[in-house]
C-alpha positions as CSV (number, residue, x, y, z in Angstrom):
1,X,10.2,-11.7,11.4
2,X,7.3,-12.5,13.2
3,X,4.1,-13.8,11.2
4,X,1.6,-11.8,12.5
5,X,3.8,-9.0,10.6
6,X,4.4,-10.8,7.6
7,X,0.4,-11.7,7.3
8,X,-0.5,-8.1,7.7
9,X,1.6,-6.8,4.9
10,X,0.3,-10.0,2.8
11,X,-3.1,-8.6,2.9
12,X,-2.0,-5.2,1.5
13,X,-2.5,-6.8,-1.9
14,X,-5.7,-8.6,-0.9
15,X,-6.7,-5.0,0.2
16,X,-5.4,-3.8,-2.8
17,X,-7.9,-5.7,-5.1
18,X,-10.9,-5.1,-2.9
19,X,-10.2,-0.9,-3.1
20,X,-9.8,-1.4,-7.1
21,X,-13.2,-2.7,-7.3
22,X,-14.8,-0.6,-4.7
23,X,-13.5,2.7,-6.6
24,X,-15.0,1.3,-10.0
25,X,-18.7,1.2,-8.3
26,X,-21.3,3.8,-9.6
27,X,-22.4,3.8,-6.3
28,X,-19.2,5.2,-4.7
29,X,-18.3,7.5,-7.3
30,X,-21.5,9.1,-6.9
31,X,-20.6,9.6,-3.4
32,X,-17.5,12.0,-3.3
33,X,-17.0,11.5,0.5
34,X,-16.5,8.3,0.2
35,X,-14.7,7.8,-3.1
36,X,-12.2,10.1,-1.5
37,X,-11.9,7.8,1.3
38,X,-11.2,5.5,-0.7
39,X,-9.0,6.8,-2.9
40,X,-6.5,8.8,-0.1
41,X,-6.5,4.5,1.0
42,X,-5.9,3.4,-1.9
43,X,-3.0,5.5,-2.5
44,X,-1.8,4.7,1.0
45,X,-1.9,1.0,0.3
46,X,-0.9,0.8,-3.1
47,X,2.3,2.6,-2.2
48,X,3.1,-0.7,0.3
49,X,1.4,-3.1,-2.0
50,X,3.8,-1.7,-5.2
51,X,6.9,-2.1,-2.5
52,X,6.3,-5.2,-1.2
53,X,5.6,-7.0,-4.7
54,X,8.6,-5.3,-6.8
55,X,10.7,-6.4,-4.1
56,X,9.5,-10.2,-3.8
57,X,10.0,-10.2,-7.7
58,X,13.8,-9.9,-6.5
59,X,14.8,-11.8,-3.2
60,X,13.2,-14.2,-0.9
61,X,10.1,-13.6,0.9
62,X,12.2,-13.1,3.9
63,X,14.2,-10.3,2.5
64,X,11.3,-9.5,0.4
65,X,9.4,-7.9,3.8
66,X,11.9,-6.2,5.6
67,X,13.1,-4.4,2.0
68,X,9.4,-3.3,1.5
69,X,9.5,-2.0,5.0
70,X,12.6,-0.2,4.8
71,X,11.3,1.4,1.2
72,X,7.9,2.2,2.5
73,X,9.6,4.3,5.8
74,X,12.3,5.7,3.1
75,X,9.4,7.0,1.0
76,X,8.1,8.5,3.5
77,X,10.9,10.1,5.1
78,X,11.3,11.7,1.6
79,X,7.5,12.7,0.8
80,X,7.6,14.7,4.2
81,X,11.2,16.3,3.5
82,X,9.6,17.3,-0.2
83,X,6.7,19.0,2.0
84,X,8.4,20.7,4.6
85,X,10.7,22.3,1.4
């Protein structure tokens, strides 16, 4: 796995964080455009983030990345399938 790969789905988390506090700011929730920005983001990257960390909590870092990848495209095979029905 190349580490420019593996560096890129390690700041998912780090994105992760800064989102949470972003979304908690007065300022932002008194802006609807942008909370919903942030929130469609959030979702988006919280969806990797949750992958990626339930499945270093059960292999190698190694394995870890390439399951989180293959859940990430999985789940969204399925979301669209779920759509078009």
């Amino acid at each position: 796995m190349k580490p420019f790969l593996i560096q890129q789905l390690e700041r998912y988390a780090l994105r992760l964080t800064e989102l949470d506090f972003l979304l908690s700011r007065e300022d932002i929730m008194a802006d609807m455009t942008q909370f919903l920005k942030l929130s469609r983001e959030h979702a988006e990257v919280s969806a990797v983030a949750t992958a990626l960390t339930s499945a270093c909590s059960r292999e190698s870092f190694r394995n870890c990345v390439i399951s989180a990848m293959m859940s990430s495209r999985d789940s969204k095979k399925s979301s669209s399938v779920r759509r078009r029905a």
